[in-house]
C-alpha positions in Angstrom: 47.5 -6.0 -55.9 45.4 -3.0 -56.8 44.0 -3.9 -60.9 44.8 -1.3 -63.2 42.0 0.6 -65.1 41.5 0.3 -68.3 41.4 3.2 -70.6 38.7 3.8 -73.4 39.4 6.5 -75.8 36.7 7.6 -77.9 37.7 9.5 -81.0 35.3 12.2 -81.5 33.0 14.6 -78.7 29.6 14.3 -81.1 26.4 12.8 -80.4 27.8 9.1 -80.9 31.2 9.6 -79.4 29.2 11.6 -76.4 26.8 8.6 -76.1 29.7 5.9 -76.3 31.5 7.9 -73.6 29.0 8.5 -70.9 27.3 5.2 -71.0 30.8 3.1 -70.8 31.4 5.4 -67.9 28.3 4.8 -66.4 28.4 1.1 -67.1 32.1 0.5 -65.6 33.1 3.5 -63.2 36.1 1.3 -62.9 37.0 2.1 -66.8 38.6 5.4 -67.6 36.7 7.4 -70.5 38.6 10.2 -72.5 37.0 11.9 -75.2 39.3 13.0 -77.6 38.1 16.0 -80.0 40.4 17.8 -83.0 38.7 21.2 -82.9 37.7 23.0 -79.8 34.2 22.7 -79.7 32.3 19.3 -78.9 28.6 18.3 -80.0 28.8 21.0 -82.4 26.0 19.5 -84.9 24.0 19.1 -81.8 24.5 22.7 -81.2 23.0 23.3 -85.0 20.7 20.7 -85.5 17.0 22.0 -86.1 17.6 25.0 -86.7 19.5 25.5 -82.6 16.4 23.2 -81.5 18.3 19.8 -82.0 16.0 17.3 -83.8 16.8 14.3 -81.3 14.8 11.6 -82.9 12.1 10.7 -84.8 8.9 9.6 -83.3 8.7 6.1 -85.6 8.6 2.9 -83.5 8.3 -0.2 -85.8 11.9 -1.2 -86.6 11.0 -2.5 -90.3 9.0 1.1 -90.6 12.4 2.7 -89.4 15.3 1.3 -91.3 13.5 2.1 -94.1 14.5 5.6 -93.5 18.6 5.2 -94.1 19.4 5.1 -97.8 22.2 3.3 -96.5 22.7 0.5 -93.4 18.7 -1.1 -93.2 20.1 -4.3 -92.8 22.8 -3.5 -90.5 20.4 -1.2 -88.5 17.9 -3.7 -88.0 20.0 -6.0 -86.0 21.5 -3.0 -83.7 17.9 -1.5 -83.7 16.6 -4.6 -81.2 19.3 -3.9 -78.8 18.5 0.4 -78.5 16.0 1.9 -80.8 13.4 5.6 -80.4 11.9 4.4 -77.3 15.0 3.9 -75.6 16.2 7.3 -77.0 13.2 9.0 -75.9 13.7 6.6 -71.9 17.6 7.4 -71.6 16.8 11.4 -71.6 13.5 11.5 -69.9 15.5 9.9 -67.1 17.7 12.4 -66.6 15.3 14.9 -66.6 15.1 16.0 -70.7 11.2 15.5 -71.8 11.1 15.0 -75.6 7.9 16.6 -77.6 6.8 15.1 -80.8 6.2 17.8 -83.9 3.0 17.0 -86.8 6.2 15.9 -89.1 7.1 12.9 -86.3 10.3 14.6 -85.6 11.1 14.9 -81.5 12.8 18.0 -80.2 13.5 18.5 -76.4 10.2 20.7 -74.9 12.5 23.5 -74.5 13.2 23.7 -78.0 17.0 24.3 -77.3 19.7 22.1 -78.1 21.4 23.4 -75.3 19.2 20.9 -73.2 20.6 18.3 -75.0 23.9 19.8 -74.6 23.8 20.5 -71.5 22.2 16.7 -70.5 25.5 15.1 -72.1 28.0 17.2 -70.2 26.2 16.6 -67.0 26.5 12.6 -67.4 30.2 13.2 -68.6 31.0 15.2 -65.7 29.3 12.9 -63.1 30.6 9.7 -64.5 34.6 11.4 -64.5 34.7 11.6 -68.6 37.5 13.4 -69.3 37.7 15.7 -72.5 40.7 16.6 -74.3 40.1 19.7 -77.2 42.6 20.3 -80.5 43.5 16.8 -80.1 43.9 15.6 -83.9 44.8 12.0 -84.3 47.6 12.1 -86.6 48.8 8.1 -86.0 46.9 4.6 -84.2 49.9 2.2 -83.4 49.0 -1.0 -82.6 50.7 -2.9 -80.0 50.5 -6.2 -78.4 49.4 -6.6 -74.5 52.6 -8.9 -73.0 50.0 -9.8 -70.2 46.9 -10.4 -72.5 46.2 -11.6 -76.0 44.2 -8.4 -76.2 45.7 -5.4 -78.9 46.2 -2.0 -77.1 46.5 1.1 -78.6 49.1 4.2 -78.4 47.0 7.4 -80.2 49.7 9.7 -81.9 48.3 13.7 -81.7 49.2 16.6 -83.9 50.4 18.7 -80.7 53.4 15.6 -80.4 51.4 14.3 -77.2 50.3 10.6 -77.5 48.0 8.4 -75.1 48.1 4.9 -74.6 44.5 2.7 -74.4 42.7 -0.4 -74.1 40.2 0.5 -76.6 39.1 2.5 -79.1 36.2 3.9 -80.1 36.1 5.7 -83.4 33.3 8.3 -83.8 34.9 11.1 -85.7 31.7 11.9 -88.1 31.8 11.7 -91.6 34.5 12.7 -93.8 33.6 13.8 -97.7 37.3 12.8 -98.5 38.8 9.2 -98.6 41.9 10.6 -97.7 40.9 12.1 -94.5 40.6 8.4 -93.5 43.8 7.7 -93.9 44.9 7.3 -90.3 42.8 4.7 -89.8 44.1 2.3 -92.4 46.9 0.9 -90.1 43.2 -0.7 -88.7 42.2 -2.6 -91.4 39.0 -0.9 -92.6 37.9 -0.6 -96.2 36.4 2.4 -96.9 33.4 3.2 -99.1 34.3 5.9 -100.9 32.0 9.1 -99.2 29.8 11.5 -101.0 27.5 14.0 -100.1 24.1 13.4 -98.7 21.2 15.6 -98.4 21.7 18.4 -100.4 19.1 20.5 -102.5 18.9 21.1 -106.7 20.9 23.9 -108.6 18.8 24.8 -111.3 20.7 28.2 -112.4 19.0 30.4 -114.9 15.6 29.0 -114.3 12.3 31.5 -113.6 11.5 29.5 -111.2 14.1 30.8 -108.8 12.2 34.2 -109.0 9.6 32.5 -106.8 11.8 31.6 -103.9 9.9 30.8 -100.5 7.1 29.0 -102.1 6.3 25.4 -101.0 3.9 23.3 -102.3 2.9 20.3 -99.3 2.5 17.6 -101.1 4.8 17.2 -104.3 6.2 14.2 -106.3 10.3 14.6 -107.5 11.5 12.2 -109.8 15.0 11.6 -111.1 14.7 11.3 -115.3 16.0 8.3 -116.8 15.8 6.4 -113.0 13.1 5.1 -110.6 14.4 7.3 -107.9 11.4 9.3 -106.4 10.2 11.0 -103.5 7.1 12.4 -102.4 6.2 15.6 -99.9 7.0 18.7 -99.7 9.3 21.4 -102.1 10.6 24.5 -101.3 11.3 26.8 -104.2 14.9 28.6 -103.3 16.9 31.5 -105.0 18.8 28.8 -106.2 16.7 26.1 -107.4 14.7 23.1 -105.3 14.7 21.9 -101.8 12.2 20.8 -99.1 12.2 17.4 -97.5 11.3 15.4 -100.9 14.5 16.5 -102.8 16.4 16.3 -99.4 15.1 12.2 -99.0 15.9 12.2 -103.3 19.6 13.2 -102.8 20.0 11.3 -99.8 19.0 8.0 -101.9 20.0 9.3 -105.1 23.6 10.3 -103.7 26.0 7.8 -105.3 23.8 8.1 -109.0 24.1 11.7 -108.7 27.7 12.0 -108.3 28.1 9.4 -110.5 26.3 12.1 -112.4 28.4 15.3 -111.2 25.6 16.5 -110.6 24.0 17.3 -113.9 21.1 15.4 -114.5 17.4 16.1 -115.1 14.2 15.8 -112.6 10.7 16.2 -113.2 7.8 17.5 -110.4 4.3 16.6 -109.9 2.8 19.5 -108.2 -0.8 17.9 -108.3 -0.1 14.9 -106.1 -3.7 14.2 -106.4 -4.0 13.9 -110.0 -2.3 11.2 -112.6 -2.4 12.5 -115.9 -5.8 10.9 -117.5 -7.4 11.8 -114.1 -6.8 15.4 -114.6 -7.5 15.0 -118.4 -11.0 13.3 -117.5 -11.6 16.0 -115.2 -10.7 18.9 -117.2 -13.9 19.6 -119.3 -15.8 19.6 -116.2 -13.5 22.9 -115.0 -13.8 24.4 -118.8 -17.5 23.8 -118.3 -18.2 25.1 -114.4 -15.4 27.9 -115.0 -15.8 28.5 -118.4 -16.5 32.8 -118.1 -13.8 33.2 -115.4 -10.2 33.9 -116.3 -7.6 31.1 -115.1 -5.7 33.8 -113.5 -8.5 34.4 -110.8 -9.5 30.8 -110.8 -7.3 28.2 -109.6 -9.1 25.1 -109.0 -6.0 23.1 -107.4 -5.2 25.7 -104.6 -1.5 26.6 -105.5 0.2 29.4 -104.6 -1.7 32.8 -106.4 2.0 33.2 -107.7 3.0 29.9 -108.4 -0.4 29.7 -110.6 0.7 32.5 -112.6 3.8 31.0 -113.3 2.3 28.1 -114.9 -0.1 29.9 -117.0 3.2 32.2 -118.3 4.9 29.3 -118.9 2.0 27.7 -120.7 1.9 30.9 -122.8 -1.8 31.7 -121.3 -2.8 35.7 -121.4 -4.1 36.4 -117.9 -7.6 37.7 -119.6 -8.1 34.0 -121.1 -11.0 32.4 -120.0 -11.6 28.8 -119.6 -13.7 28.3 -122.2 -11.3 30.0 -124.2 -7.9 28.1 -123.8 -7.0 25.9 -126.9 -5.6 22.5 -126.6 -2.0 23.4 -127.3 -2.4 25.7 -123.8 -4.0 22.8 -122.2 -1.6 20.4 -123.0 1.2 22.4 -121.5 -0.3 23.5 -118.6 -0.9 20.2 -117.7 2.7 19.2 -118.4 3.6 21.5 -116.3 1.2 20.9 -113.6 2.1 17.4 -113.3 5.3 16.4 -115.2 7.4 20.0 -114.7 10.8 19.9 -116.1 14.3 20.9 -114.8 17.4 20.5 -115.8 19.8 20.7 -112.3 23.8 22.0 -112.6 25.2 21.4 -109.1 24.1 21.2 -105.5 24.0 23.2 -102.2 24.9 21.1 -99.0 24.4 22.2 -95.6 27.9 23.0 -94.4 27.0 22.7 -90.7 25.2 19.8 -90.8 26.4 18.4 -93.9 25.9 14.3 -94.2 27.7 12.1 -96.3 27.2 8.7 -97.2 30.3 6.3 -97.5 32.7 5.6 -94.6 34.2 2.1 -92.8 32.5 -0.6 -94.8 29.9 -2.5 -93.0 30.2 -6.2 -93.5 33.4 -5.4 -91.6 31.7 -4.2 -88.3 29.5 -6.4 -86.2 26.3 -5.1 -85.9 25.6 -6.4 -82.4 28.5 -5.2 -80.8 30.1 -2.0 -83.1 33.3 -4.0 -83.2 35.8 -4.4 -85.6 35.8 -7.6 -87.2 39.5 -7.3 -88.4 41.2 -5.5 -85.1 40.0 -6.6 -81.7 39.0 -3.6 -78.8 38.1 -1.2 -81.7 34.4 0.2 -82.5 33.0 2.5 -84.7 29.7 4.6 -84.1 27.8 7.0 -85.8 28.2 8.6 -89.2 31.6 7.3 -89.8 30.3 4.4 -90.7 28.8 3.5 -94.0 25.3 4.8 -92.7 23.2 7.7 -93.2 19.7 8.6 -92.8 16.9 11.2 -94.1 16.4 14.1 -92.9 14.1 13.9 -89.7 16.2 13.1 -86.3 17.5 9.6 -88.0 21.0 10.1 -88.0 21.3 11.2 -83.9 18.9 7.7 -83.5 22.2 5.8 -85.3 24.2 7.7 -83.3 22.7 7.0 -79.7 22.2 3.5 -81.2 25.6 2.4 -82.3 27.3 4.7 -78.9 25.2 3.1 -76.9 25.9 -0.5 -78.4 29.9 -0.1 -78.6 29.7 1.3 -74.5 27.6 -2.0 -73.5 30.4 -4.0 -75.3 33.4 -2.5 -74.4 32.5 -2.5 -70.6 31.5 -6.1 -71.2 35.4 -7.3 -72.7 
């Protein structure tokens, strides 16, 4: 008598979902993979990531160096990080034909610079392996049923269109949500849910002069969160609407529960002078009065800011731009150093990224195993990707936990 394949659904068509999908199929062509997707569009962050370039990875190999990139899930990370890490990211595409490049930054973009190679990849090993994909599918119930053959719990998937499928396991990779109650068709499952909250997100600072100089970026910059030990360093856009750049994206992302905690009204100060602690500059500051002392401090700027950002500070400091160095009193000294090196703000709100907004939160760890993706409470069910409590910086580390925990949860589910 002919056995009967077993059906995988996966619950989600983005990068982890994808990964999960593919893999299984290639690992078992005896399983049968459906991908099941509410809107109707799949790998849609893919699609946007990078500015249309897709950010696949980051080019960081040491596992201790690499969890130490996720604000959230090191621990977890590092066991699932021996089984599929970067270098198998960068091996799985290069065999089928997608070369990765690595940018000055360490983040790793296909050598076409299109997502669409990405894209286009996935599709190809969803369409050799026979991966079906279902569009405007919304999971609307999970019913859990017990197997009369097998001790095993199968699965009939409720959809908003009043269709339903029936499977042998589950694998849920629908992204994050930034509500708990868009969880709440997964509860018949067990899972407790950390409560999610944005991640990555830059600094409202309304009504600030700063704003005026919007495209500015200083390289090297320290943010620090008042009244905490939260800081990051590198470098800081100035935006129309306050502060962003990779430092105060890697700030929110750790920051994320404290700030909204905070509702997002709290107070950061900037170090524009990485260089310089405050005594050095103080110890070095005579020596500018004395080898500058006939030149104005508009047209000499011995730190190499920004000609406009420069100007700023002297305004601020309450500096006339025909005072010379030799000229400036202490109280002018004293506050252009504050702002030089311990700047200020006072932030009211954030702007996310809507299309490829993270969130932190999701199913609670300690409830997933890390070596397989499975749930620990309901048997034939995984998780991977962002729906899980685990989010990384900005850089090309959440797609490595997504190709990580997809490619984990296939190996597994082909192996029950």
């Amino acid at each position: 008598m002919k056995e009967e394949k077993k059906i995988l659904i996966v619950v989600g068509g983005g990068a982890a979902g994808f990964f999960c999908a593919v893999n299984a199929a290639r690992m078992n062509p005896m399983l049968q993979v459906i991908i099941v997707e509410k809107s109707n569009k799949v790998l849609s962050k893919v699609k946007v990531s990078g500015g249309g370039r897709c950010n696949v990875t980051h080019a960081c190999f040491e596992i201790s160096e690499l969890i130490k990139k996720y604000p959230r899930g090191q621990n977890f990370l590092k066991k699932a990080f021996h089984q599929f890490h970067t270098q198998h990211t960068i091996q799985w595409f290069e065999e089928r034909g997608v070369k990765l490049k690595t940018e000055p930054d360490g983040r790793m973009f296909p050598i076409t610079d299109s997502s669409q190679t990405i894209i286009d990849c996935l599709m190809k090993e969803a369409n050799r392996y026979g991966v079906e994909i279902r569009m405007n599918r919304s999971v609307e119930k999970i019913e859990i049923q017990n197997s009369v053959s097998e001790k095993q719990k199968k699965f009939k998937l409720h959809f908003s269109n009043a269709e339903f499928l029936d499977s042998d396991f589950l694998c849920i990779a629908t992204g994050g949500y930034s509500k708990t109650t868009q969880f709440n068709w997964l509860k018949v499952l067990g899972h407790v849910i950390e409560n999610p909250v944005p991640s990555l997100f830059t600094f409202n600072i309304p009504n600030n002069k700063i704003t005026s100089l919007m495209g500015i970026s200083m390289e090297q910059a320290t943010v620090k969160i008042q009244g905490t030990k939260l800081q990051q360093q590198g470098p800081v856009l100035i935006t129309h609407w306050g502060l962003s750049g990779p430092a105060v994206l890697k700030l929110s992302a750790f920051a994320a529960r404290e700030l909204a905690d905070k509702n997002y009204h709290f107070a950061v100060s900037v170090n524009w002078l990485n260089d310089y602690t405050e005594n050095k500059l103080r110890d070095e500051w005579p020596l500018f009065r004395q080898r500058f002392s006939s030149q104005k401090l508009i047209h000499k700027n011995p730190f190499h800011l920004p000609q406009r950002l420069w100007q700023y500070f002297l305004q601020e400091s309450f500096i006339k731009e025909d005072t010379r160095w030799a000229d400036i009193t202490s109280k002018q000294q004293n506050a252009l150093i504050k702002h030089l090196l311990n700047h200020e703000f006072e932030v009211k709100g954030k702007t996310t990224f809507k299309d490829e907004f993270v969130t932190c939160g999701g199913i609670k760890l300690s409830e997933i195993d890390a070596h397989t993706m499975q749930s620990k409470i309901t048997e034939n069910v995984f998780f991977a990707g962002e729906v899980l409590d685990i989010d990384g910086i900005t850089g090309g580390f959440n797609f490595q936990n997504a190709w990580t925990s997809g490619w984990i949860a296939a190996k597994q589910i082909v192996a029950n």
